[in-house]
N, C-alpha and C positions, 0 to 999 in steps of 0.2 A: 896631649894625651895623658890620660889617668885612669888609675886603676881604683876602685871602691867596692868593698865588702856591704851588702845591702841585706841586713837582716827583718824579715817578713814573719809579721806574728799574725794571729787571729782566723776567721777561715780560708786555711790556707793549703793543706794537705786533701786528698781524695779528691779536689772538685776541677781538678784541671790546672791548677795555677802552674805547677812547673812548664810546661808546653806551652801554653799563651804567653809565660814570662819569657819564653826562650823563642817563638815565635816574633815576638813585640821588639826583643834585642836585635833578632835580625833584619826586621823591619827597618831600624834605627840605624843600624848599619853600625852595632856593638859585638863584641868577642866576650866569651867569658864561659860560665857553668853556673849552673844551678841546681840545686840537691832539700832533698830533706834533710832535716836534723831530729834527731830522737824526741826533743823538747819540744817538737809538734809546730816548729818555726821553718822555714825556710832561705837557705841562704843563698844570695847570687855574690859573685866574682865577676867583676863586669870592668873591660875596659874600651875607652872611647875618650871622645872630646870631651869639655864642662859641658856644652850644648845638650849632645848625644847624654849624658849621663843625665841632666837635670829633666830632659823630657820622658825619659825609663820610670825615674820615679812620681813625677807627676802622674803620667799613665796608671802606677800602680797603686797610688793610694788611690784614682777614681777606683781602681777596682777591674779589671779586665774581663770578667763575664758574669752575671747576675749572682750565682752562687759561691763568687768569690768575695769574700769580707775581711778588710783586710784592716787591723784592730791598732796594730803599728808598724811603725818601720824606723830602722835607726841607719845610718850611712857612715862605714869608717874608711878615711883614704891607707891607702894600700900603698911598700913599693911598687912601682909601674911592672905588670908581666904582662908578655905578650902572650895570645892567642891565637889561633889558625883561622878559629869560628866559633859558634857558640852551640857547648853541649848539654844535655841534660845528663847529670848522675845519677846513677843507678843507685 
C-alpha cells in the first residue's frame, strides 16, 4: 500500500472531474480526497496498492468524460495515510 498526491491540470474544474475521479477511486477500490485548488488544478490524495494506483491514473489521463481535458498530471508519493473511503472536498 501507498499513498500518492496526484496533481490534475487542464480542463479540469466545472465539468464534473471531481465526482468521476472520486467515482473511478471507488470503482478501484482506492481511499483518499479530492478537491480544487485555487490555481484551477485539481488535487487527489489517493491510497491503494501500485496496481490500484497506476490504473486511477491511466484512467485519468484517457480523460473520464468528453468534456474533461486533461492537459497534465504529475504524481508525488506521500507518507502512507489511511482512509475510511474516498471523499470529495468542498
Amino acid at each position: 500500500m501507498e499513498t500518492q498526491k496526484i496533481m490534475v491540470s487542464g480542463q479540469v474544474q466545472g465539468v464534473g472531474f471531481r465526482w468521476s475521479a472520486s467515482q473511478l477511486a471507488q470503482q478501484i477500490g482506492l481511499t483518499g480526497t479530492v478537491r480544487n485548488c485555487r490555481d484551477g488544478q485539481v488535487e487527489l490524495i489517493v491510497t491503494g496498492s501500485a496496481d490500484q494506483l497506476a490504473e486511477l491514473i491511466v484512467q485519468l489521463k484517457r480523460g473520464l468524460t468528453p468534456w474533461i481535458v486533461v492537459d497534465r498530471l504529475s504524481v508525488t508519493l506521500l507518507p502512507l495515510r489511511q482512509f475510511s473511503d474516498f471523499q470529495i472536498i468542498i
